[in-house]
DRENTORKOL-3810 file (N, C-alpha, C; in nm, 4 decimals):
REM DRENTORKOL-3810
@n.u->-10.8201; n.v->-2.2092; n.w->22.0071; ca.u->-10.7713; ca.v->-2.3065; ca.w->21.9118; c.u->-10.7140; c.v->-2.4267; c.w->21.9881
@n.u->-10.7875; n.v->-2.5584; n.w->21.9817; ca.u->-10.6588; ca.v->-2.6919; ca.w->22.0357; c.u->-10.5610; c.v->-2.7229; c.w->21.9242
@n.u->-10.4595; n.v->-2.7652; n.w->22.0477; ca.u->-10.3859; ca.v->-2.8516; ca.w->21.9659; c.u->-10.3914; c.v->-2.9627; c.w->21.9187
@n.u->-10.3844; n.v->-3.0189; n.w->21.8698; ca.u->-10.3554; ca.v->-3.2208; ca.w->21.8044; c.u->-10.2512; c.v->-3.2468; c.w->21.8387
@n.u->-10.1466; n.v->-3.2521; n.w->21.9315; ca.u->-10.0627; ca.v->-3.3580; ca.w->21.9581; c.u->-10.0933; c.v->-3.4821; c.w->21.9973
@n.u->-9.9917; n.v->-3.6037; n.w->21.9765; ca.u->-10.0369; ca.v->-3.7090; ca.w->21.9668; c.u->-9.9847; c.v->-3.7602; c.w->22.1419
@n.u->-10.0790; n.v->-3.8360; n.w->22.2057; ca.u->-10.0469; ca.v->-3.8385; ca.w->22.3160; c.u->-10.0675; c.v->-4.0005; c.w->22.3503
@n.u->-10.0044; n.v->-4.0582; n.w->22.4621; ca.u->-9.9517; ca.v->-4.1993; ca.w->22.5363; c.u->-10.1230; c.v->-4.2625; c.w->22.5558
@n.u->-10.1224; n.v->-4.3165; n.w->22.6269; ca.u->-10.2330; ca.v->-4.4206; ca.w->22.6607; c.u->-10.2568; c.v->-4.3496; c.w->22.7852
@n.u->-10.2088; n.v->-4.2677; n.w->22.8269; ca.u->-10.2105; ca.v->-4.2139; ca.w->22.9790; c.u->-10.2832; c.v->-4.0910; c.w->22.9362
@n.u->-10.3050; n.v->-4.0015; n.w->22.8274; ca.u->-10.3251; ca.v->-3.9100; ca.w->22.7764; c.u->-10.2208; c.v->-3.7669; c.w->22.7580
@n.u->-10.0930; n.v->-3.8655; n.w->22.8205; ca.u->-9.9784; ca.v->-3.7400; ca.w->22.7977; c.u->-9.9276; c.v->-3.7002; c.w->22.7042
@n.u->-9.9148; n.v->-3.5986; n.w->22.6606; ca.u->-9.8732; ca.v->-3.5235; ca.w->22.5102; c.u->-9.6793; c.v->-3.6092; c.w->22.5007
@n.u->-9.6746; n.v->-3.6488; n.w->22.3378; ca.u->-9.5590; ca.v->-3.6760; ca.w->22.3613; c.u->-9.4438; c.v->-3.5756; c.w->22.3504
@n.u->-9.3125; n.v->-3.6363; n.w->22.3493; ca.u->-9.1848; ca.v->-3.5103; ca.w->22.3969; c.u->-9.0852; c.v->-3.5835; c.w->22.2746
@n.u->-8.9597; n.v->-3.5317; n.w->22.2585; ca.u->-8.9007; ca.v->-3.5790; ca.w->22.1122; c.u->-8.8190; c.v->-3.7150; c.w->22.2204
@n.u->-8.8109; n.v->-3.7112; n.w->22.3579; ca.u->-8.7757; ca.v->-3.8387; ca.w->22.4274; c.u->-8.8794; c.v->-3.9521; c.w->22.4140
@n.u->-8.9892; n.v->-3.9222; n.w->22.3950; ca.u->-9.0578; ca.v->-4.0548; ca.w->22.3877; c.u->-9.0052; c.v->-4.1611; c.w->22.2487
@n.u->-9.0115; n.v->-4.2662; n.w->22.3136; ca.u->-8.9240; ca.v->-4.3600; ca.w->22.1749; c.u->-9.0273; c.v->-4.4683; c.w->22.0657
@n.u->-9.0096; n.v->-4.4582; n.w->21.9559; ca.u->-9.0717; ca.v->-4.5282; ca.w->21.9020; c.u->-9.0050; c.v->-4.6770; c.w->21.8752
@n.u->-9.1223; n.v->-4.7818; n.w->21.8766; ca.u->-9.0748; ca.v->-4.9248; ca.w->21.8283; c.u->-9.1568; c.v->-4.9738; c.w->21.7694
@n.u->-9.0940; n.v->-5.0567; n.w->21.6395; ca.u->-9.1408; ca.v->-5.1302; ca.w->21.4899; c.u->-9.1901; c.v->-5.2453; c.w->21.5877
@n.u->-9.2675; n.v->-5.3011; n.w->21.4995; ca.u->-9.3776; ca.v->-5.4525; ca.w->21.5390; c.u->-9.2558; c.v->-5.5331; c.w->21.5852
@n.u->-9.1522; n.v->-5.5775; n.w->21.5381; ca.u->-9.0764; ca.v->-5.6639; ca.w->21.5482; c.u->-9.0190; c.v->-5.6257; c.w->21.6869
@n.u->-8.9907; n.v->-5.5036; n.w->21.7484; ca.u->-8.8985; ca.v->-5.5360; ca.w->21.8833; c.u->-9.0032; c.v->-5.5117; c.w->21.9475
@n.u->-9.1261; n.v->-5.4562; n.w->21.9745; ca.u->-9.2785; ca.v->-5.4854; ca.w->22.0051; c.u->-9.2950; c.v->-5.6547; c.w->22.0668
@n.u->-9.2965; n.v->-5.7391; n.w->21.9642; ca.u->-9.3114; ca.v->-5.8754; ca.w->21.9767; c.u->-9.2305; c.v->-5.9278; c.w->22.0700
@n.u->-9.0853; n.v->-5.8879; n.w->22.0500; ca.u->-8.9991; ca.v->-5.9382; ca.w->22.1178; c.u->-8.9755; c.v->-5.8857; c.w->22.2592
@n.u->-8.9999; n.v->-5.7632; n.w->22.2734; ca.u->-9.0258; ca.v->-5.7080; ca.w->22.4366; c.u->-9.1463; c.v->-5.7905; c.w->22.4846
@n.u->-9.2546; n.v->-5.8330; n.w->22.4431; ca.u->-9.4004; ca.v->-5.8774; ca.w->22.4782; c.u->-9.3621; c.v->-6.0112; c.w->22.4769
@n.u->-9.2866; n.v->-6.0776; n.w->22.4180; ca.u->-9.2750; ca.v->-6.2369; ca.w->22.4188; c.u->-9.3812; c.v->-6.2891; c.w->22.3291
@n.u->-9.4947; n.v->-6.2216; n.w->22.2435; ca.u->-9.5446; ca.v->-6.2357; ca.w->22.1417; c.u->-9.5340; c.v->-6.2417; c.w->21.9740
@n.u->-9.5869; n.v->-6.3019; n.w->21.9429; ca.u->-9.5509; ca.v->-6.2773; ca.w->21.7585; c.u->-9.6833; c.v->-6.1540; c.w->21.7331
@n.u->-9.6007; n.v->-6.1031; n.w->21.6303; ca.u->-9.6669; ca.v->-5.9722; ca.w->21.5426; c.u->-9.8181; c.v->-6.0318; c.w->21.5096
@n.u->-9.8526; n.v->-6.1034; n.w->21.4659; ca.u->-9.9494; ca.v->-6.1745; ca.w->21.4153; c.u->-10.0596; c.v->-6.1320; c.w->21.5563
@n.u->-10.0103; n.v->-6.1480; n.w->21.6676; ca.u->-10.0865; ca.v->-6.1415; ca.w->21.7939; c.u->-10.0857; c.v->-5.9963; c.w->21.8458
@n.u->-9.9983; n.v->-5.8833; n.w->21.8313; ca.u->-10.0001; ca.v->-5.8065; ca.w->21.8408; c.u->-10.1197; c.v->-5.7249; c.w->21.7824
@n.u->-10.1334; n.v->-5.7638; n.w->21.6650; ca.u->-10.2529; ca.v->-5.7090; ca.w->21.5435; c.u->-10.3671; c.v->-5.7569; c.w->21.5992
@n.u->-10.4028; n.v->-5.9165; n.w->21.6227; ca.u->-10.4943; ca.v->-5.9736; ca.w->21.6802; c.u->-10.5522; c.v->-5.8883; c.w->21.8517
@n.u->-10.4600; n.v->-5.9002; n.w->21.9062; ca.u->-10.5441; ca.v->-5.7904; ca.w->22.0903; c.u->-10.5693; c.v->-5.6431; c.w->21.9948
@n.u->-10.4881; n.v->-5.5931; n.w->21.9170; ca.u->-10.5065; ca.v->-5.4521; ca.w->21.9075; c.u->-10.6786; c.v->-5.4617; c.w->21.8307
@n.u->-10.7661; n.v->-5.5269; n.w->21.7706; ca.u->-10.8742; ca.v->-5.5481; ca.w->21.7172; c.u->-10.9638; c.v->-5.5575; c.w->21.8403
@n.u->-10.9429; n.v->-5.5627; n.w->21.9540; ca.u->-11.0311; ca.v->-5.5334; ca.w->22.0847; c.u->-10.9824; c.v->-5.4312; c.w->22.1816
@n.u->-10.8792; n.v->-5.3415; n.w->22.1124; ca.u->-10.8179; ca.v->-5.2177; ca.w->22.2209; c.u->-10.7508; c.v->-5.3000; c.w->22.3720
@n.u->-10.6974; n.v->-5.4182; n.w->22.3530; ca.u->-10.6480; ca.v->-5.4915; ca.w->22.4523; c.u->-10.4721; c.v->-5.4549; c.w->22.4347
@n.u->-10.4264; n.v->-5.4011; n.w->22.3776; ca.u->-10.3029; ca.v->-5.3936; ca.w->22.3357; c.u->-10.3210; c.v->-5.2071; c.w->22.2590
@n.u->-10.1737; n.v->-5.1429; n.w->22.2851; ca.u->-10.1758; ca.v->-5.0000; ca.w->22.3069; c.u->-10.1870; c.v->-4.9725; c.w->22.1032
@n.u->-10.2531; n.v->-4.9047; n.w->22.1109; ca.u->-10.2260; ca.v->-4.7968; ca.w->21.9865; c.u->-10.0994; c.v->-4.7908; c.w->21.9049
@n.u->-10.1020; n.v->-4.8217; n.w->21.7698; ca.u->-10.0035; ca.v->-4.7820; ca.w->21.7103; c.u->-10.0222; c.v->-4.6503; c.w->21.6720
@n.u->-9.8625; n.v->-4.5765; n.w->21.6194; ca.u->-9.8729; ca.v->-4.4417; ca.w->21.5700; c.u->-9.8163; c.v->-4.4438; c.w->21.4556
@n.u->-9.8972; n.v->-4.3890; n.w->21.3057; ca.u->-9.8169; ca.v->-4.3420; ca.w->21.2088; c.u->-9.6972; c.v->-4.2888; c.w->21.1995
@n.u->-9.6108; n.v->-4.3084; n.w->21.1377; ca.u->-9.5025; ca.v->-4.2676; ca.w->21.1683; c.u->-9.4690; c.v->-4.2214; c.w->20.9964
@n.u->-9.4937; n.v->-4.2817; n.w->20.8779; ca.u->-9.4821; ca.v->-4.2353; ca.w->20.7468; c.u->-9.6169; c.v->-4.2711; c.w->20.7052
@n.u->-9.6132; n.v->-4.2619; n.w->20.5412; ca.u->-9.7524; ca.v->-4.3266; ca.w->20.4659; c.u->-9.7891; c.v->-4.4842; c.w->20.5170
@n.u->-9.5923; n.v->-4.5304; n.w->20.5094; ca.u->-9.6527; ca.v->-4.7061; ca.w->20.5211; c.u->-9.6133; c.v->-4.7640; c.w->20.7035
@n.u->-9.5304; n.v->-4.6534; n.w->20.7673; ca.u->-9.4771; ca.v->-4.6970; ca.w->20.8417; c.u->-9.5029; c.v->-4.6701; c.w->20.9879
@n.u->-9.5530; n.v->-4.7679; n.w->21.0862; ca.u->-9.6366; ca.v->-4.7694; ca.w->21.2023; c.u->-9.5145; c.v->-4.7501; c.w->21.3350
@n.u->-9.5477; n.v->-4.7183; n.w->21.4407; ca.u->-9.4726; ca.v->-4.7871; ca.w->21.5828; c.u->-9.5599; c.v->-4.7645; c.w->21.6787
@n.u->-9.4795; n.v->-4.8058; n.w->21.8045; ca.u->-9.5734; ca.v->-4.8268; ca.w->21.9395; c.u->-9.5155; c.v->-4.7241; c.w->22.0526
@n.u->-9.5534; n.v->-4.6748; n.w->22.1028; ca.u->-9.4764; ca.v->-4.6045; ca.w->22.2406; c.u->-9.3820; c.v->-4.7091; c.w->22.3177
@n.u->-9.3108; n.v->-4.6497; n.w->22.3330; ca.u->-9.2127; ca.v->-4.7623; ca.w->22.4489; c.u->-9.3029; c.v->-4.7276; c.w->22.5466
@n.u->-9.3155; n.v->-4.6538; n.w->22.6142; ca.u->-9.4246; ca.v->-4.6152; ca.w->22.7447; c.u->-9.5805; c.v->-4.6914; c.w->22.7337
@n.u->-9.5963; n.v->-4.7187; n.w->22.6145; ca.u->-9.7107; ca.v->-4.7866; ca.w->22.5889; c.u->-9.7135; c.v->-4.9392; c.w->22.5979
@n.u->-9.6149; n.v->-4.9665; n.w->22.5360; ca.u->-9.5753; ca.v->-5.0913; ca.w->22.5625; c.u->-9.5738; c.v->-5.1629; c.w->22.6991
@n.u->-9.4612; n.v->-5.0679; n.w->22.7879; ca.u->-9.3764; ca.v->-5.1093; ca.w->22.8836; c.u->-9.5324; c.v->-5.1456; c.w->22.9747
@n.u->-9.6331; n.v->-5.0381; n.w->22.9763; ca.u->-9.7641; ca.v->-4.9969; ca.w->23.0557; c.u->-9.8202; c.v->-5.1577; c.w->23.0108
@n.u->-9.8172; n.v->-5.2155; n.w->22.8681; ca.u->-9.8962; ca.v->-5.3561; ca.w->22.8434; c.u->-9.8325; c.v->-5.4373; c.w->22.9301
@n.u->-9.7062; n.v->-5.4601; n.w->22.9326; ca.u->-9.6450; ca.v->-5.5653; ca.w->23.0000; c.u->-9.6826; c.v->-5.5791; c.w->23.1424
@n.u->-9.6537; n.v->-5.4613; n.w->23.1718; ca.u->-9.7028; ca.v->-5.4545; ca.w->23.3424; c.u->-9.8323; c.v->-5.4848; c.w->23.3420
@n.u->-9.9357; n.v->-5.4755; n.w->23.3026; ca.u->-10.0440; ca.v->-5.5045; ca.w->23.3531; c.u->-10.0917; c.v->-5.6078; c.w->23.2477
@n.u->-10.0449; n.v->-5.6954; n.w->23.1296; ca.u->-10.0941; ca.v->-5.7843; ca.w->23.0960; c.u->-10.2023; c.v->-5.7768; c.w->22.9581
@n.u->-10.2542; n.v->-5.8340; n.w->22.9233; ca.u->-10.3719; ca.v->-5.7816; ca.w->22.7752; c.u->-10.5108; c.v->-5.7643; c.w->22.8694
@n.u->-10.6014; n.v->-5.8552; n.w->22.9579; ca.u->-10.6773; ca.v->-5.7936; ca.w->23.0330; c.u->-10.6810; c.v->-5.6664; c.w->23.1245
@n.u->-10.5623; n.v->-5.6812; n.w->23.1863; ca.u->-10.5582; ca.v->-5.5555; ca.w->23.2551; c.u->-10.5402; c.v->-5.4158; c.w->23.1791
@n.u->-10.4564; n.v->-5.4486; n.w->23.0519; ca.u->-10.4620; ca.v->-5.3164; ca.w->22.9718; c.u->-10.5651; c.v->-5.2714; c.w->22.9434
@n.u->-10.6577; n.v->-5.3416; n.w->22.9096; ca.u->-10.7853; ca.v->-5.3650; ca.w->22.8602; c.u->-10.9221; c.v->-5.2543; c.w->22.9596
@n.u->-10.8590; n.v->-5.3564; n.w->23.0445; ca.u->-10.9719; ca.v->-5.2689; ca.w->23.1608; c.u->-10.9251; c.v->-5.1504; c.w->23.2208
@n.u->-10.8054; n.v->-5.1216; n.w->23.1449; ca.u->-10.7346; ca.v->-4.9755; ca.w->23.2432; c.u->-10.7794; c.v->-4.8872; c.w->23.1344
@n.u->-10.7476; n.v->-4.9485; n.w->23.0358; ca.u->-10.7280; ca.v->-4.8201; ca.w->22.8848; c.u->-10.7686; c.v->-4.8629; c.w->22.7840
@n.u->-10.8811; n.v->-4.9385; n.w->22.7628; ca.u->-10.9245; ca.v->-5.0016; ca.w->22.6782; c.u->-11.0400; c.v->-4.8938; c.w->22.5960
@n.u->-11.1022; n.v->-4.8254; n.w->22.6797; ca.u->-11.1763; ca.v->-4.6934; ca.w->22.6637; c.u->-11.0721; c.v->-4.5960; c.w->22.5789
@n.u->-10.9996; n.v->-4.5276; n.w->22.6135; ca.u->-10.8948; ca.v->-4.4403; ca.w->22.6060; c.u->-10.8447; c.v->-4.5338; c.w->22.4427
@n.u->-10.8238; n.v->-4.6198; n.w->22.3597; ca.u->-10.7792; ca.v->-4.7078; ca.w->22.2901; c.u->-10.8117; c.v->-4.6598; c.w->22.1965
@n.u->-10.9644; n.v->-4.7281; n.w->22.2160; ca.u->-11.0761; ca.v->-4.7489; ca.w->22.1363; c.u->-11.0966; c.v->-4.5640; c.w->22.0512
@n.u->-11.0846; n.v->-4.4717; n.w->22.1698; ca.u->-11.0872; ca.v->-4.3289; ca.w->22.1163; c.u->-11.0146; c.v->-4.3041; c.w->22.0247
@n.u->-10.8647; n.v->-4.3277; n.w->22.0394; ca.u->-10.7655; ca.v->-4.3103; ca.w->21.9871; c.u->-10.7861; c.v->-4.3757; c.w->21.8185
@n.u->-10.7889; n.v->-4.4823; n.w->21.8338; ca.u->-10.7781; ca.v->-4.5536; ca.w->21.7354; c.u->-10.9295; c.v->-4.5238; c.w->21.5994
@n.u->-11.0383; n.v->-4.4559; n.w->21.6790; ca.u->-11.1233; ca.v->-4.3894; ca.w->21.6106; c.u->-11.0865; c.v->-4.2447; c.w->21.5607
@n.u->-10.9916; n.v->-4.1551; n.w->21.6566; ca.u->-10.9502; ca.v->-4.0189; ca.w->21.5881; c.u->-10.8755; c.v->-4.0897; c.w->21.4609
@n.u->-10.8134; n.v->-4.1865; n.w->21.4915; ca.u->-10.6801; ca.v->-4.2290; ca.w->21.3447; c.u->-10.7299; c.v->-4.2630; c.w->21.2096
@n.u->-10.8578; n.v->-4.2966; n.w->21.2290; ca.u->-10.9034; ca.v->-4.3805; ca.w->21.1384; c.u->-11.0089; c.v->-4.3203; c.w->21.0286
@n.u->-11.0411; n.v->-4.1859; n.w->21.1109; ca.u->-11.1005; ca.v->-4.0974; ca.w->20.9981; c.u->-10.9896; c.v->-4.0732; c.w->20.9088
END
């Protein structure tokens, strides 16, 4: 039997320490507006959001922190594969 836990951009299973963040402190750690956040995430250039209720989304801090360091291309070409997966398991 697998499990389904939901796991980082790295493929690490998360822990109840991993932290979640709303679009808004997202933007503001990135120096981006939300509007742009939505926009890279439509090419897996920017990390995966995670359900969090019916209406309510967040981002990994670890996911995040991983965009900043390496930028929207470099995310892109590191984990842009890995994204794209993700964001296809969610969407069934």
């Amino acid at each position: 039997m697998t499990a389904h836990y939901r796991t980082n951009v790295k493929g690490e299973e998360l822990t109840i320490n991993d932290r979640l963040m709303n679009a808004k402190e997202v933007a503001k750690a990135c120096g981006i507006s939300r509007s742009a956040i939505y926009k890279l995430s439509q090419d897996n250039s920017f990390p995966p959001k995670h359900q969090i209720t019916g209406v309510r989304v967040g981002w990994l801090e670890a996911d995040v922190l991983e965009f900043i360091k390496l930028g929207a291309a470099g995310f892109k070409k590191v984990y842009g594969e890995a994204v794209a997966k993700m964001n296809y398991l969610t969407a069934a």
